[in-house]
C-alpha positions as CSV (number, residue, x, y, z in Angstrom):
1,X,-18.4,20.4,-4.1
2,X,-15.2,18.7,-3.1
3,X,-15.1,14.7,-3.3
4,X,-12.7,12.5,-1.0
5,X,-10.8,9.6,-2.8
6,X,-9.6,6.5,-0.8
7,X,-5.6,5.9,-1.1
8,X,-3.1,3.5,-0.2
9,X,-0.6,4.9,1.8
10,X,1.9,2.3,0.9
11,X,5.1,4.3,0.0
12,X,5.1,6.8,3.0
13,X,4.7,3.8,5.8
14,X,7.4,1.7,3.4
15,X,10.0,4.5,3.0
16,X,9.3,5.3,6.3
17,X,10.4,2.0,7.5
18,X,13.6,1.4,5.3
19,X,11.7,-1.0,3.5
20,X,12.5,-2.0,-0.5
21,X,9.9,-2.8,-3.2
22,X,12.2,-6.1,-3.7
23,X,12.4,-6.9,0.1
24,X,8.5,-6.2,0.5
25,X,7.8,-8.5,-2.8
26,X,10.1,-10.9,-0.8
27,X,8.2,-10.6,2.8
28,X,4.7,-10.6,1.0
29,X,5.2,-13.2,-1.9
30,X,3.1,-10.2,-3.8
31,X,5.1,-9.3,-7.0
32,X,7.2,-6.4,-7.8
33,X,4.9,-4.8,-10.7
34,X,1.6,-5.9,-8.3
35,X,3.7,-3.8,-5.2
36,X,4.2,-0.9,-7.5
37,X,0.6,-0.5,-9.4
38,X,-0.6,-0.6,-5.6
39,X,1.4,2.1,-4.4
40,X,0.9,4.1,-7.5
41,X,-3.0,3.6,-6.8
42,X,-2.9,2.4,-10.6
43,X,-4.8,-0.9,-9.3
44,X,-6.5,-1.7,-5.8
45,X,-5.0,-4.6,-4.2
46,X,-7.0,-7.3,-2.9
47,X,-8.1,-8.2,0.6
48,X,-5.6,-11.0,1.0
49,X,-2.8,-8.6,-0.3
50,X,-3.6,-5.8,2.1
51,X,-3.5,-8.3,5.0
52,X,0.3,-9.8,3.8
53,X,1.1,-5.5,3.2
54,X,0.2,-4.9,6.7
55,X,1.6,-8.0,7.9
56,X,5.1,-7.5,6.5
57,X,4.9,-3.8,7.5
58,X,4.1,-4.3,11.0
59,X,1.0,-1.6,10.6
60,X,-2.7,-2.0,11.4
61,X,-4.5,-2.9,7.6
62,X,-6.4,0.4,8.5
63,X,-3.3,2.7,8.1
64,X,-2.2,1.5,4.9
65,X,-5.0,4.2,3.6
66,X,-6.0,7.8,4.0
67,X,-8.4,10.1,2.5
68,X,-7.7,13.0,-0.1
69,X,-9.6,15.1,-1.7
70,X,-10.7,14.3,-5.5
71,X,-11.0,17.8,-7.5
């Protein structure tokens, strides 16, 4: 049985918009190492983080994830 796994799609919609680490840590007052643990899904960023993300990105807060399968 196959199990789906919640991800932040951070670095597709962020390399897909021309947009730095640095210059997203800049637009988002989030830090650099925060920015990176969140795109690595090594941590799950708060609510208030999300919202600054998808502020800064210009995306819905819905479209910063997507669902993959977990073997």
């Amino acid at each position: 049985m196959r199990t789906q796994k919640v991800k932040l799609n951070l670095w597709q919609i962020r390399t897909g918009k021309a947009i730095g680490i640095p210059e997203l840590a800049e637009r988002t007052g989030i830090g650099k190492s925060s920015l990176y643990n969140y795109e690595n899904n090594k941590t799950s960023p708060p609510l208030e983080a999300l919202y600054k993300i998808a502020v800064a990105l210009d995306v819905p807060m819905s479209e910063l994830y997507y669902i993959a399968d977990k073997e």
